[in-house]
N, C-alpha and C positions, 0 to 999 in steps of 0.2 A: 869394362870401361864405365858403365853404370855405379860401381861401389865404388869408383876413385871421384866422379862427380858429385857423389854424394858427400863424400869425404870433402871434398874441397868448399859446399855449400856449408858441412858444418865449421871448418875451419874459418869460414870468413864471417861468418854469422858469430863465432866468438873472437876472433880479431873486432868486429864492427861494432860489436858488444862491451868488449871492453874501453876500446877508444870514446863510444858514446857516453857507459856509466862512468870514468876521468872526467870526461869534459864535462859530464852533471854534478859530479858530485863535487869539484871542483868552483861549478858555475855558484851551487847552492851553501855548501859548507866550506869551502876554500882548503877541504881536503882531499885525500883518497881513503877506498877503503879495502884495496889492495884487489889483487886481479881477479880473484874468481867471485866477489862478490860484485865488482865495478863491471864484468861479464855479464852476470846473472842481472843485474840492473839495468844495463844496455839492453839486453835481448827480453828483458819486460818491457821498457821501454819502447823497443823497437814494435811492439806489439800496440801500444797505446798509440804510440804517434803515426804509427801506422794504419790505423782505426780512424784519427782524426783528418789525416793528410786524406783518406778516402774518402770520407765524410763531407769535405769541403772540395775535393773534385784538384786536388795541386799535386803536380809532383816536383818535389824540393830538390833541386841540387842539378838538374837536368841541362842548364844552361854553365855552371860552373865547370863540368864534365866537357863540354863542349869549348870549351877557354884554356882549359888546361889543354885539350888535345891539340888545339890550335894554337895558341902560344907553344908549350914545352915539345909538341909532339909526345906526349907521353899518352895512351892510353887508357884510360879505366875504363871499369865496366858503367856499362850506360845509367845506373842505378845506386852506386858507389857511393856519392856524397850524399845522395838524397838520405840511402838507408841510414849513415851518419846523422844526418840532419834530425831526419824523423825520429831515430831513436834517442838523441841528445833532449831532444825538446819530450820524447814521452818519459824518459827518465828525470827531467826537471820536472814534470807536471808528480811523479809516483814522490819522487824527494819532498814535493813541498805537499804533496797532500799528509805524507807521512808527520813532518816538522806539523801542519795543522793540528793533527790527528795527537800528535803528541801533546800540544800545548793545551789540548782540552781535556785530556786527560789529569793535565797536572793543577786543576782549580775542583 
């Protein structure tokens, strides 16, 4: 039962990953960059926003969870949108340091 939790923690960690690198790259370039790099970007993100969400003492998305289970009756896990959250905004912060990082390159 252990290697199937396991399983399921990587599985949603690259569903949450890719949904967060769309919503960034999206947010920042107005495109995609197709699923296993928009993964790999959410789940670094997930890493940054995750650092600053701790950093500042919040956790994002905890009351939205609590809205949905209450209106739709549907439940997520207690942590669901935040990890979205957090990881959307730490892949918006990796996007634009990148786009910086480029643009100083190119003078």
């Amino acid at each position: 039962m252990e290697d199937f939790d396991s399983i399921i923690k990587i599985v949603t960690m690259v569903i949450v990953g890719a949904i967060a690198g769309t919503l960034a790259a999206r947010i920042m370039k107005g495109d995609h960059f197709g699923f296993i790099v928009n993964a790999i970007l959410g789940i670094c993100g997930a890493v940054v926003g995750g650092f600053i969400f701790d950093f500042i003492g919040y956790t994002p998305g905890a009351g939205i969870v609590k809205t949905v289970d209450n209106t739709f009756g549907v439940q997520l896990p207690p942590t669901f949108i935040g990890m979205i959250v957090s990881s959307t905004l730490g892949a918006i912060i990796i996007l634009w340091v990148g786009r910086f990082l480029k643009k100083g390159r190119r003078k």
